[in-house]
N, C-alpha and C positions, 0 to 999 in steps of 0.2 A: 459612466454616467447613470447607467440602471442604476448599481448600487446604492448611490448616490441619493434615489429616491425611495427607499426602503424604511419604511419607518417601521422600528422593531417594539414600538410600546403604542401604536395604532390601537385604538380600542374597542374598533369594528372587522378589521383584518387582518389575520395571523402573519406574517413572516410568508408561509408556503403560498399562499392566496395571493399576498402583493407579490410575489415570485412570479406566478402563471399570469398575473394579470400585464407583468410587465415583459414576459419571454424571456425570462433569467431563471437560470438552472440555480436551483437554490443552494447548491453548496458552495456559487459563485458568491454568493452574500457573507459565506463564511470564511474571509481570507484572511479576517486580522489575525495574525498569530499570535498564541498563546504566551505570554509572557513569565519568566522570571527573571530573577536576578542575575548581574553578570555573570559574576561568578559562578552561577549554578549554572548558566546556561554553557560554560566555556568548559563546565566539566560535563554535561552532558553532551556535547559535542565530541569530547575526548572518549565516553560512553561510548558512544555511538559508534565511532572506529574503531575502539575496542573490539565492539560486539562482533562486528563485520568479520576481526582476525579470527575470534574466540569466542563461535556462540554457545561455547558449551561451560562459561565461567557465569557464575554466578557472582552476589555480592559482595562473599568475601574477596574471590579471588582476581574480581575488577577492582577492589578497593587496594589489593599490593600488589597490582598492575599500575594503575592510576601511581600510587603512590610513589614507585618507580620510575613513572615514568617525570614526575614532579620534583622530585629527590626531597620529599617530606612526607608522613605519612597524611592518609584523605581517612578521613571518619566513614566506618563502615554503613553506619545508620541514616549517614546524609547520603553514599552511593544507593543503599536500599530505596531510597525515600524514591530517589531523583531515576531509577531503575523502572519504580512502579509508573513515575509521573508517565514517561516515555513509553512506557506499555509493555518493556521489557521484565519477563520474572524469572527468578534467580533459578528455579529448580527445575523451567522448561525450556527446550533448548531453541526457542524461536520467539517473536514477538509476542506479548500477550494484550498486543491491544483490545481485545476485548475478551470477558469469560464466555465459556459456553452458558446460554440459559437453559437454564434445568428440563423445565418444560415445553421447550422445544425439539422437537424431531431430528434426530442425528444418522445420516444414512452412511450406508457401509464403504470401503474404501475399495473402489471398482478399476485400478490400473496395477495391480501386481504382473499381472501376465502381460499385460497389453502388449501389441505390438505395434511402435507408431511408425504410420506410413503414411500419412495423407495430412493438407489442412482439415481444419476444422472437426477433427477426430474427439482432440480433447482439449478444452478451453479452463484456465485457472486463475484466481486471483487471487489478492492477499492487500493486506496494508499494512506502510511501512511509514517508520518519524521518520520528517526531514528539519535536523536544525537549519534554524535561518540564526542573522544575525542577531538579531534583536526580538526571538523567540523560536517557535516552532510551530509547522502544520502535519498534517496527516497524509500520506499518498497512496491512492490504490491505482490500479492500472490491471485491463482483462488481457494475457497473451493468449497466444494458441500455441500450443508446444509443441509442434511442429514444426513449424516455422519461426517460433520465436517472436510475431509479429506482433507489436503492440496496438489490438483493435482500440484500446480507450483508456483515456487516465482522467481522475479528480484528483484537486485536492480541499481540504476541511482543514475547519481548526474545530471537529468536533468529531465524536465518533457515531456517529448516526450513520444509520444502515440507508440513509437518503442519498449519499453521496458515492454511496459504491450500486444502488439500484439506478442512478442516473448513468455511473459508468455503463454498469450490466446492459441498459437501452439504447445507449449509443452503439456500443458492440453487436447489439443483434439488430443492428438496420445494417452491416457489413457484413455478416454469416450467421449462421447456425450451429451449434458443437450438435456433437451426440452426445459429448458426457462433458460436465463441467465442475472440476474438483475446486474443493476450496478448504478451508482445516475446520475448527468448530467453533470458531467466534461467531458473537449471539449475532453479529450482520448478517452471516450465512446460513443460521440454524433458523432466523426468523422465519415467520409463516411470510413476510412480505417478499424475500428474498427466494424462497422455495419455491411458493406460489407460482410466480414469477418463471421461476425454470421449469415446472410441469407444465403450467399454463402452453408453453412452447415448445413442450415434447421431448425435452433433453433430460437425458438420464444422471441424477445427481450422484456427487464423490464427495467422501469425503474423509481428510484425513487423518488414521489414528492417533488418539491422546501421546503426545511424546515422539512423534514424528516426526522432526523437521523436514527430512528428505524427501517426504510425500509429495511437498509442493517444491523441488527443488529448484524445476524452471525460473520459476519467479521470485526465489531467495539470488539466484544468481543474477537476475534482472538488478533489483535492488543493488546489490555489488557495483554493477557498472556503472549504472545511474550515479551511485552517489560518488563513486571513484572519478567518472570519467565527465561529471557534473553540478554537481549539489556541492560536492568542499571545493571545487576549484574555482565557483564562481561568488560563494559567500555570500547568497540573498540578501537582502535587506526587510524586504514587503512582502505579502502574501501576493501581491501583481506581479513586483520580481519574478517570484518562485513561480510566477505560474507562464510568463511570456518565456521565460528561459527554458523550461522545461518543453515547451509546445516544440521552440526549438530544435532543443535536444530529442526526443523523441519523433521527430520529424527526418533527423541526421540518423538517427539511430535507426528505423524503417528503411530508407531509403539509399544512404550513401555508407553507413558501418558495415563492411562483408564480416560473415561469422564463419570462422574453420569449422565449427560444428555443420553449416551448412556448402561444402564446397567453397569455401571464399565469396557464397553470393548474399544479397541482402535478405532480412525478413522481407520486405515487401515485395520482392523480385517472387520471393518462394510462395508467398501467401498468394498471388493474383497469377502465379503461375508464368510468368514474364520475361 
């Protein structure tokens, strides 16, 4: 119903402003998803599962994947195309949803030694495409690697560093990190985002250029979500995706036990329970 009342060409109030005036988290106004065509959307779906086996294939060699998996060959130019739409790039081995910006502050990658023993030691996020039916949105979500626990998730159908600083707010009314890693998309490298985590004392990570495995928690988050949710339920809407998901990360917290933690749940381990 908020939504509903959101006029986005208002000539006296921005989008962010009819947001707070009406108590809607503004990435909630951005759920239509991004549209193309069937076809393109049915091969970026097939992308997308791809990627999940084989994040270390680029365009050629998802295009005689794909083409394999079609039994005709896929144009390697429309995989590249529909690669970058998705945020996916060919010659680094993790999401590129967003470049680092130049001019922003990139700090050093502070968990090689680490030893994790506790919640709230080190807290990480990332964003990841979820195909829907009839398009696409964005999903971040902040865990604590520890536990595994998922403190908060958005989703966008934009890449603006609003919708992962709203996640970031919601997570610290639930705890604190000491150190909070993240890779060097310009979300994380901004002054709005950093600020933010000085502001609150937390010592920033971040990690190196060509490193998937820095943030490997939350590459394997993304795995399960989209295995054990996102293709088995085939969205439709950006409300779809987002009540199913509350759901699911709801099941996921509370009743999925993890062998990495003794058979017990993130939330069991995170509240100490």
């Amino acid at each position: 119903m908020k939504r509903g009342l959101v006029d986005a060409k208002h000539r006296k109030l921005s989008v962010r402003r009819q947001c707070e005036l009406l108590g809607l988290n503004r990435s909630s106004w951005y759920l239509e998803p991004v549209g193309e065509s069937e076809e393109n959307l049915r091969l970026m779906r097939l992308i997308d599962e791809q990627y999940l086996k084989t994040p270390f294939y680029g365009s050629r060699r998802m295009a005689v994947a794909l083409g394999i998996q079609e039994g005709s060959p896929i144009n390697r130019k429309r995989v590249s195309r529909l690669m970058r739409v998705m945020g996916i790039e060919s010659l680094y081995p993790k999401p590129r949803l967003s470049e680092r910006d130049g001019e922003h502050r990139v700090f050093p990658y502070l968990l090689r030694e680490i030893t994790m023993d506790g919640v709230n030691q080190v807290w990480s996020t990332d964003i990841t495409y979820v195909p829907l039916r009839r398009g696409f949105l964005y999903l971040t979500a902040v865990l604590d690697w520890h536990s595994r626990h998922v403190l908060s998730w958005r989703l966008s159908n934009t890449l603006d560093v609003e919708f992962c600083l709203e996640a970031l707010d919601e997570a610290l009314r639930v705890g604190r990190p000491e150190i909070f890693n993240t890779d060097q998309g310009s979300q994380f490298t901004s002054r709005a985002w950093t600020s933010r985590l000085e502001e609150a004392g937390i010592r920033i990570s971040m990690d190196g250029k060509g490193r998937a495995l820095d943030n490997v928690f939350v590459e394997r988050l993304w795995r399960t979500v989209k295995y054990e949710n996102v293709y088995l339920q085939d969205y439709a809407t950006g409300e779809e995706t987002e009540q199913g998901l509350r759901a699911y990360f709801d099941f996921y917290g509370r009743e999925r036990p993890h062998q990495s933690l003794n058979s017990r749940t993130p939330e069991s381990v995170y509240f100490g329970k």
